[in-house]
N, C-alpha and C positions, 0 to 999 in steps of 0.2 A: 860747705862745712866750716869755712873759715871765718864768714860771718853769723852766722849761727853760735858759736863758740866765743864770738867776739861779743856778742848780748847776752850771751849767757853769763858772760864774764862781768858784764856791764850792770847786770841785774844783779848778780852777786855782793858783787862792792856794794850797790847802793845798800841792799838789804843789810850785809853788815853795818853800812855806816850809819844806820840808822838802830840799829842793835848798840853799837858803841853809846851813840849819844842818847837812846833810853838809859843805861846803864850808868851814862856820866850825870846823866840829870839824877839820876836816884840818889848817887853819891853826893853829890851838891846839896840838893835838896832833904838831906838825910835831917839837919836840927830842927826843921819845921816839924809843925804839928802832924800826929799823921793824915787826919784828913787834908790837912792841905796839900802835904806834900802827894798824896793820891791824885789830886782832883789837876794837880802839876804836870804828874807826868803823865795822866791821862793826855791832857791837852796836847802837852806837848809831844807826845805821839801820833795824837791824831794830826797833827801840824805836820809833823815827820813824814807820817804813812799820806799823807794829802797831797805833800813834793816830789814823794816818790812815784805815785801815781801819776801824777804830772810827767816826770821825767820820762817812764816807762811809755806812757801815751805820745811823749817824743818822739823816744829814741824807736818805736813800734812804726809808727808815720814816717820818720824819716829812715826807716831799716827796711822795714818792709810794704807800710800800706802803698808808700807813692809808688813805689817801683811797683808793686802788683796791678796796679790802676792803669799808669803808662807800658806793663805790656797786654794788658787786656784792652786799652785802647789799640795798639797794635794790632791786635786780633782783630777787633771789630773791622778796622780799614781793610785788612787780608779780604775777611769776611764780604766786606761792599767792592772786591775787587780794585782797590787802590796795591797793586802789586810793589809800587816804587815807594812805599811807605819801610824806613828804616829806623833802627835802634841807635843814638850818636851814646857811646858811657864809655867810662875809661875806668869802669869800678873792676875791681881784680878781687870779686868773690864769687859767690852763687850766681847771682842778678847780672854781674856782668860776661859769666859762661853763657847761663840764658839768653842773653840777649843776643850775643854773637849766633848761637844755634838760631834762634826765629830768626836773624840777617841772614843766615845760610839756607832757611828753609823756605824766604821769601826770594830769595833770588834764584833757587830754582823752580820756586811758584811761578814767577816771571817769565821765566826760560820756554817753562812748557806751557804754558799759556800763551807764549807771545808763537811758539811750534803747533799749538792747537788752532789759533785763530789763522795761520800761514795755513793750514792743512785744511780748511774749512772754506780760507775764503778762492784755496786754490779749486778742490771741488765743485765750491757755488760756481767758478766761474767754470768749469767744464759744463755744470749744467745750463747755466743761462747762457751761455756761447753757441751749445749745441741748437744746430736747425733742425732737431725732432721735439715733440713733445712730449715734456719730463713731465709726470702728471703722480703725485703719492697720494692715496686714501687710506683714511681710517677704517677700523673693524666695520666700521658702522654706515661705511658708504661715501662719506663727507670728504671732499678734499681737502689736502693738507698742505699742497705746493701746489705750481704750475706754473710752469720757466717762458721765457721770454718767447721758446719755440713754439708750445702751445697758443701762444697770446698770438703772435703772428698768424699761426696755422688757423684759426678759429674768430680771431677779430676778438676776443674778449680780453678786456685785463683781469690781472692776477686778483684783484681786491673782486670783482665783478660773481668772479667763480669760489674764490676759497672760502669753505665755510656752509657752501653748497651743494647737494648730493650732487656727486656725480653723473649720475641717470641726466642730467640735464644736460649736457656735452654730447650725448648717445642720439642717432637721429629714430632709433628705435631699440626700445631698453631692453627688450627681449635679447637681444645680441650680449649687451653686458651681462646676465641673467645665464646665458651662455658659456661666459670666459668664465666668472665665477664658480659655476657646475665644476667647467677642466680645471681648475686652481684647488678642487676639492681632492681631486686623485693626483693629484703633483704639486709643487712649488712652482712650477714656472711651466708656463706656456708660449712657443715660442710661432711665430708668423700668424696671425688669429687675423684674419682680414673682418672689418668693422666698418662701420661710417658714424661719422661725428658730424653734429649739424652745426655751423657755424651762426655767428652773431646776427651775419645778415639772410639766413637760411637758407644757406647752400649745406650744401652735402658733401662732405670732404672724406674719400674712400683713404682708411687708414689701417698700415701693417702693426698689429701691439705684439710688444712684447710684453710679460706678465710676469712678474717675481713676486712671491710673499711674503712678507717682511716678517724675522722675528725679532726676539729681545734674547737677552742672554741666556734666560732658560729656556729656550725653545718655542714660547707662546706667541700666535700671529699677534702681530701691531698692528698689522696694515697692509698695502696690496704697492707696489712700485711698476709703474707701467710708462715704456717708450713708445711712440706712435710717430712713424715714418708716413706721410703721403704720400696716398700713390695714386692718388685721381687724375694727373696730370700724365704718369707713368702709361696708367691704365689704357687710357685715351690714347697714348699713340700705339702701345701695344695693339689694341681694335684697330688702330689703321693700318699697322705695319699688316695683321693679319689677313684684311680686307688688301691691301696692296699685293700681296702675297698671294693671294687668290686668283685676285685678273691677271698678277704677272702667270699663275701659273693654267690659267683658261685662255689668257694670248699664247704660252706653250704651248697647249695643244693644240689648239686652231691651227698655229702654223704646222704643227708635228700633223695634225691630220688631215690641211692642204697639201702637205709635203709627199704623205701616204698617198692619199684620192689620186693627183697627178700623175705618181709614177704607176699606180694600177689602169689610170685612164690612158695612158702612151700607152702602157703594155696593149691594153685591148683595141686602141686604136691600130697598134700596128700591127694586132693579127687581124684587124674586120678589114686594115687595106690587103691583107698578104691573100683574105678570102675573096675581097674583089676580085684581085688581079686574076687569082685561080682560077675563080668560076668564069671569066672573061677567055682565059689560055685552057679551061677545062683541065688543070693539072691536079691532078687528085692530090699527088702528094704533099702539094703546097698548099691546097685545102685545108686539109689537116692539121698540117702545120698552123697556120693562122687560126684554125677552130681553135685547137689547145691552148694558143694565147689567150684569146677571147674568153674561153672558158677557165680559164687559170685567174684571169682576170674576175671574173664573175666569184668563183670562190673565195678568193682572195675578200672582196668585197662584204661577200656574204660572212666569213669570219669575223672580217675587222668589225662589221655590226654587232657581228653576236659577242663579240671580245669585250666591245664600248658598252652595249646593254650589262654584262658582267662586270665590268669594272666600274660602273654609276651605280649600280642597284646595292640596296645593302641586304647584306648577304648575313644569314643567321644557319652557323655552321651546324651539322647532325651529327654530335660527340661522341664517338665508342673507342672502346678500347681494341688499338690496332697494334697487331706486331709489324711493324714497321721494317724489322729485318726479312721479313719471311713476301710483304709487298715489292720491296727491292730485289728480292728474287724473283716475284713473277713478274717485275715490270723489264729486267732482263733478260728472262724468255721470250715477250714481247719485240725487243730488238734485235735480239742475235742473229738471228736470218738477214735482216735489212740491212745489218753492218759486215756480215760478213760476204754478202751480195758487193758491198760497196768497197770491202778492204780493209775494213775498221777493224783492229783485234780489241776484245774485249773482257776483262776483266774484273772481274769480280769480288770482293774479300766482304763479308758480312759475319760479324764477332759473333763466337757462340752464342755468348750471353743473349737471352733473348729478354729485353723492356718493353712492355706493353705501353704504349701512347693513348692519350685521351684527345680524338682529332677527328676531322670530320676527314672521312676514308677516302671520298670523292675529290675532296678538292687536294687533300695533299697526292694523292696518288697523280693529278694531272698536273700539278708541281712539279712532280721528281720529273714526270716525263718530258716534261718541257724544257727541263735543263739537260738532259741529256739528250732530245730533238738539238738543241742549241750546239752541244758539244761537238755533235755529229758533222751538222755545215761549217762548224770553224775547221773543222779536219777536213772536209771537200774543198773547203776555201783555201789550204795553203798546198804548197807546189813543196813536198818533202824533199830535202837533198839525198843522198846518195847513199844506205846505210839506216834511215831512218823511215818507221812507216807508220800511218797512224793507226794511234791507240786512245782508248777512253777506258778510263779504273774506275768503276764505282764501288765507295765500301761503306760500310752502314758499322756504329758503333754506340754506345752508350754514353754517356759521362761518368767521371771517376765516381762521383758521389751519389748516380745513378737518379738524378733531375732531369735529365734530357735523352734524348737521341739527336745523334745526325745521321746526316745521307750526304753524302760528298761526292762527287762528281768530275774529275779532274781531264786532262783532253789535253794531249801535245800538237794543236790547230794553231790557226793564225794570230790567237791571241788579242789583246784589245790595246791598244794607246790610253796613255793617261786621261786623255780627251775624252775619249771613247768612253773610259771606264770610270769615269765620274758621273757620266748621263745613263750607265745603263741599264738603270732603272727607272726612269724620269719614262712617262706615258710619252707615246708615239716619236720615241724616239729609236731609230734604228740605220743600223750600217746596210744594209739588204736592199740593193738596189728595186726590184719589184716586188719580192718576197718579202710580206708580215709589213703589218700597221706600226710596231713598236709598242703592242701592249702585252707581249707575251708577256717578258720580264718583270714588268708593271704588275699584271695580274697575279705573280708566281709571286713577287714581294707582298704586295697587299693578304693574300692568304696566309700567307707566313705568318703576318703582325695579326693576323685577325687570327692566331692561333695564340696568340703571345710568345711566336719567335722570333727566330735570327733569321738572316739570310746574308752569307761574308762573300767575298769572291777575291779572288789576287790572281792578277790575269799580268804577262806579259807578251810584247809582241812579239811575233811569230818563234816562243816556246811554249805557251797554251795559256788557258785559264783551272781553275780549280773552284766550283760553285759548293758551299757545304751549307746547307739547311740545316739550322739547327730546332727542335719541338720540345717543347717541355713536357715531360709525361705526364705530371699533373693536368695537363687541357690550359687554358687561358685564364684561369681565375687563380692557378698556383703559379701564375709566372711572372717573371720581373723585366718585360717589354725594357727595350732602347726605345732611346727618344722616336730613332725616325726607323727602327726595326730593320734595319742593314749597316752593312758594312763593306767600303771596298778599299782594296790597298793594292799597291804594285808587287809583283812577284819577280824575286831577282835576290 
């Protein structure tokens, strides 16, 4: 405002002054003729009004136009990104408020610019450091990046691919045709296993992650995709699996050399106890070694039909069983045999009654098998004084009514940690001539082939407790563990 008022004032004066000296020319010139003295002060007006113009086209140039030129030069350098471009004025009016504001407005242009390019070139480097491959396409397919990862992963440079539809990195485009389908019902897609065929055509098995790109209103730009290799991965996975095999077909061989031997003594030492016999005619000793023999022979004849069941696959007969009301007849089943043997037995099955979707056969010979098991841990241990054996079986539901169990618990000889880390693992077993070690085997694999549980927490000689857990959905409503069991120490 100050200079503004100060031309205004500047423009003023001139104007009067040149009003004076029309007025003093008139008076001067007043004895001439009149035409002359007209044609006077005409001129000499026009003289007047000519220097004032002049003066005004001055003091306009040097008031205003230079300083509006030199801050719109300003601008322009802003404009081409010269940030350190500054106003030097020491004018104490309009122009020189302005100019200090653009010094202010440019030094925080700097600031954040010099914060945008720090933020950018830190990202660039997380991408191009990263060993995955950072890969971004357009709406339109065409890639838009691809970081130092990808170039390594693939053999190609970044100039080689960008610019290029993507389908060409694909070792079969179908796959990408694919991820784009899932990128239509979500934003991101996460673990999409793919192969990318590289520069020298190989086949590089790769994990993508898949994000959408938008813009600030919400519209896709584009697709942002990481890609992890895992062809190297994969590969030793297949062998670990492959190792894993023979170590666990060298387990058995030994577990069913181990089995065969101790059934072959047994029946060797009853075919000598029948030589001897028939040699001294002792009947009773006859007998004796026949029942080896033939204990033997059975024994045999199970462990085959155990091993044929537990090779073959098996395609379970689904119906709907009460599972509570089975555990009652398979307890009628032993009550006699245990209470022949001393066993007391115990019962508790929950009112509630949940029908199970399970093949009737195979879990029925399940349950029986853990409770066969519970039996001989209670023959096996020597009870002290006050305590005598017992086996509880109770059959209950889930809170949220997903499952059943069948539980099994037994104050017998119990298992060692050792013990009870294998007792599941085929033909493995503590039973000196009795069983191959595939009961347990068999009882687990049925379990998982129902999509259940099988837990156990056993210590030694305070007992074990076996609970089979069944999803009443059947196998297609349930949510299998990795390896379908569970064992822990009990204590």
């Amino acid at each position: 405002m100050r200079s503004r008022g100060k031309i205004v004032l500047k423009l003023s004066s001139v104007f009067i002054l040149i009003l004076v000296l029309v007025l003093a020319a008139s008076g001067t010139l007043g004895h001439l003729s009149d035409e002359f003295h007209l044609l006077q002060v005409v001129l000499f007006a026009v003289a007047v009004i000519a220097l004032t113009v002049g003066m005004v086209w001055f003091l306009t140039h040097r008031l205003l136009d230079r300083p509006v030129r030199t801050l719109a030069e300003g601008m322009r350098k802003l404009g081409e990104g010269d940030y350190s471009f500054r106003f030097e004025t020491d004018r104490d009016d309009e122009f020189g408020t302005l100019a200090e504001s653009f010094n202010q407005m440019a030094e925080k242009l700097a600031s954040s610019h010099t914060e945008v390019r720090e933020t950018r070139d830190y990202f660039e480097g997380i991408v191009e450091t990263s060993g995955d491959a950072i890969i971004t396409v357009n709406p339109r397919g065409y890639v838009y990046t691809f970081n130092r990862g990808a170039e390594e992963m693939l053999g190609y440079s970044r100039w080689e691919i960008i610019g290029r539809h993507v389908e060409k990195i694909f070792a079969d485009p179908g796959e990408r045709k694919t991820a784009v389908e899932l990128l239509k019902n979500a934003d991101n897609v996460l673990n999409y296993e793919s192969r990318f065929l590289a520069k020298d055509g190989g086949i590089r098995t790769v994990m993508l992650t898949l994000t959408r790109l938008r813009d600030a209103d919400g519209e896709p730009i584009g697709t942002f995709g990481i890609g992890k290799d895992v062809t190297e991965s994969n590969a030793l996975q297949k062998k670990l699996v492959h190792a894993e095999r023979f170590a666990a077909i060298g387990q058995a061989l030994a577990g069913l050399q181990h089995a065969l031997k101790n059934m072959l003594n047994a029946m060797k030492g009853g075919a000598y106890m029948v030589k001897v016999a028939l040699k001294k005619d002792d009947r009773p000793l006859l007998e004796e070694g026949w029942a080896m023999v033939h204990e033997g022979i059975e024994n045999l004849t199970a462990m085959t039909s155990h091993m044929l069941s537990y090779l073959r696959e098996w395609k379970p007969q689904l119906e709907e069983v009460d599972l509570a009301a089975m555990v009652r007849e398979i307890e009628g089943f032993f009550r006699k045999t245990m209470e022949d043997k001393g066993v007391s037995l115990v019962l508790d099955t929950a009112d509630e009654t949940l029908m199970v979707r399970c093949d009737r056969r195979l879990v029925h010979s399940s349950v029986m098998d853990i409770i066969s098991n519970a039996v001989d841990a209670c023959m096996e241990k020597e009870y002290p004084e006050g305590e005598t054996p017992e086996i509880r079986i109770r059959s209950f539901p889930s809170d949220e009514g997903s499952s059943m169990t069948v539980a099994v618990a037994d104050n017998g000889c119990g298992m060692t940690p050792g013990v009870l880390a294998n007792v599941f693992a085929p033909f493995f077993s503590t039973k000196s001539r009795r069983g191959a070690g595939l009961g347990l085997a068999l009882t687990s694999r049925t379990i998982r082939l129902h999509g259940g549980e099988i837990e156990v927490e056993s210590e030694l000689n305070v007992g074990s407790e076996f609970r089979i857990i069944v999803p009443a959905g059947g196998p297609e409503a349930s949510k299998e563990m990795p390896d379908g069991q569970k064992s822990t120490g009990r204590g």
